[in-house]
C-alpha positions in Angstrom: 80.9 21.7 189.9 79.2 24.3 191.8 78.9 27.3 189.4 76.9 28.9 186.7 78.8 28.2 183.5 78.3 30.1 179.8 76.4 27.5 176.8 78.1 26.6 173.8 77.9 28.8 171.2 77.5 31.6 174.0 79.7 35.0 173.9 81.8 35.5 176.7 84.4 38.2 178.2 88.0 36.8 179.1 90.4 39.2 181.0 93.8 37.6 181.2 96.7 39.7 181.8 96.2 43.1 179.6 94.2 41.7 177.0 89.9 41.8 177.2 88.0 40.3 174.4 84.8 38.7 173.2 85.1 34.9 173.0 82.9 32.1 172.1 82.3 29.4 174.1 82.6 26.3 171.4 82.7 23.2 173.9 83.6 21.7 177.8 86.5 19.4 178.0 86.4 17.8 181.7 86.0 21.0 183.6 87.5 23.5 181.5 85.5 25.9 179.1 86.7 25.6 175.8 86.8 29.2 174.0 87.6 30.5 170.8 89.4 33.5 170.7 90.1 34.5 167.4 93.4 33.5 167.2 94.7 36.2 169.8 97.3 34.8 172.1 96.4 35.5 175.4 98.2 34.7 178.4 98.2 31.7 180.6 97.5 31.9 184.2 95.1 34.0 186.2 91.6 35.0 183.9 87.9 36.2 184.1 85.5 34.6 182.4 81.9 37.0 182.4 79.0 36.3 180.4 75.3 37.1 180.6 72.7 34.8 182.0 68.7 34.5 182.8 69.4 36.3 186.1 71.9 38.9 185.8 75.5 38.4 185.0 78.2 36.4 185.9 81.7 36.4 186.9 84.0 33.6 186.9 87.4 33.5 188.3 89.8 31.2 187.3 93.2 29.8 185.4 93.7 29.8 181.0 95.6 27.4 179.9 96.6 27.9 176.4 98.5 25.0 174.3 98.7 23.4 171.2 94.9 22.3 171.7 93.8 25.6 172.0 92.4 28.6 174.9 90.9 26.4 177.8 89.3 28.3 180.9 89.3 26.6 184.2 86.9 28.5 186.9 87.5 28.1 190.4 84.5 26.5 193.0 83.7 30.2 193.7 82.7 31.6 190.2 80.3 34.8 191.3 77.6 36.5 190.3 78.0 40.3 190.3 76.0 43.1 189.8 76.1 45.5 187.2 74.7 49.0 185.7 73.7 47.1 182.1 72.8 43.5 181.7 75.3 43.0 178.5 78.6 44.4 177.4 79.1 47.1 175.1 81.8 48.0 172.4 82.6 51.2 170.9 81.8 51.2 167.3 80.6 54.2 165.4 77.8 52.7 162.5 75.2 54.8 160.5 71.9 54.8 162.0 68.4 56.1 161.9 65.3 56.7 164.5 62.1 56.1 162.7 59.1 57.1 164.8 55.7 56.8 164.2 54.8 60.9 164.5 57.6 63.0 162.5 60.3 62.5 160.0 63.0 59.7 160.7 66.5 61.5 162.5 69.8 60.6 161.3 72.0 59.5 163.9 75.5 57.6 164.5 76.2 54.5 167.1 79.1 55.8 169.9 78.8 52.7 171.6 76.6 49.6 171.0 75.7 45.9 172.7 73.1 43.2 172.1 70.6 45.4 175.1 70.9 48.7 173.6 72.8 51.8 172.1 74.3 55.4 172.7 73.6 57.3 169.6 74.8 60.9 168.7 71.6 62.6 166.7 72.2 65.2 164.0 69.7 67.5 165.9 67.6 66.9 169.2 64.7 64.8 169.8 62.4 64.8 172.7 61.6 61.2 172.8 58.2 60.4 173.2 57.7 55.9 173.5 58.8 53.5 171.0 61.1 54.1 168.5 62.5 51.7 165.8 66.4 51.8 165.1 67.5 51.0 161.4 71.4 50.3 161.7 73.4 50.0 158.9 75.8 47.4 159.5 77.2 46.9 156.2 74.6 44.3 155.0 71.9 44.8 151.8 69.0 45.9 154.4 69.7 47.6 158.0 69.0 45.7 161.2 65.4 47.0 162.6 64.9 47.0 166.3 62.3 48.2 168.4 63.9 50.4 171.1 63.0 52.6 174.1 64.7 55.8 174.8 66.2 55.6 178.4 68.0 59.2 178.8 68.9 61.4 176.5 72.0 64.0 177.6 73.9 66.6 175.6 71.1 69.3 175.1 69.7 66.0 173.7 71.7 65.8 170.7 72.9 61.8 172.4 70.1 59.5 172.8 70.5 56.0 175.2 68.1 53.3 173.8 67.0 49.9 174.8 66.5 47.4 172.2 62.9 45.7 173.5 61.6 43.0 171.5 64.7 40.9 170.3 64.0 38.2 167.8 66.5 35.2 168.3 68.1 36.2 164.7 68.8 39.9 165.8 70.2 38.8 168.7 73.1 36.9 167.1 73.9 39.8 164.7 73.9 42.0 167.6 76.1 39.5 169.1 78.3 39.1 166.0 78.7 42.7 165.1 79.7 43.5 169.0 82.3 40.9 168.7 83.5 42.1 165.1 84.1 45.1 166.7 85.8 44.4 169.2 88.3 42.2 167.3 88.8 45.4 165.0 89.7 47.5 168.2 92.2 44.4 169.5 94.2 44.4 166.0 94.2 48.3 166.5 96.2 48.3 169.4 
């Protein structure tokens, strides 16, 4: 086959029908990508499959088939690569967070949204950003995540604050990863 396919153990976005969650990738069965969506039942037929890559990311079209051996994706020969704003997906999820800088006292501050590239945080008062910054989220563990981060914009008489996480360690990553798909999970059995 012809197109860029996700790796196993990979996150990936299916849109089927009305539904649009955060899978993982667990295996390829003779074409088909193998996903594990958290026991939601999705709907067979028509799907996307999107997922980040080394060069951008990518957009699969394509059928689900969903049966007794679980959610199985099948792209089509002319899977795409599209462009888009950010280079990862993002989930609304509203955690307890902190800016520590170098010069100043740390700020207080609250995720709106969050992804394994960056964050949108709401600030208790306004910062002028001035080069790296480290982000301490709470995420419900012993010790907050750390990340390096580089303010991008900041809007809202500066009171919201768009970071970029620079730096990732392989570790971080996959609790990014796993708190993104946590939350979205949490926003599915909402609905």
């Amino acid at each position: 086959m012809s197109t860029f396919l996700p790796t196993v153990g990979q996150l990936a976005r299916v849109v089927a029908g009305r539904i649009n969650l955060i899978a993982v990738v667990d295996e390829f069965d003779r074409g088909a990508v193998v996903l594990d969506v958290y026991g939601v039942k999705l709907p067979a037929g028509p799907a996307r499959l999107s997922f980040n890559s080394s060069f951008g990311g990518v957009l699969l079209a394509g059928v689900l088939r969903v049966d007794e051996r679980g959610t199985r994706f099948w792209p089509d020969a002319k899977g795409t690569r599209f462009g888009q704003r950010r280079d990862t997906f993002r989930v609304t999820v509203a955690l307890r967070a902190m800016v520590e800088r170098t010069q100043g006292p740390p700020l207080q501050c609250r995720t709106l949204n969050l992804s394994i590239g960056g964050a949108l945080l709401e600030c208790q008062r306004p910062f002028a950003p001035a080069g790296e910054l480290t982000l301490a989220i709470d995420y419900g563990d012993a010790q907050p995540m750390r990340l390096s981060a580089t303010v991008i914009r900041n809007e809202d008489a500066a009171l919201r604050l768009a970071v970029a996480f620079t730096n990732i360690d392989g570790n971080d990553e996959r609790k990014l990863s796993l708190l993104v798909a946590a939350a979205q999970r949490r926003a599915l059995a909402s609905r």
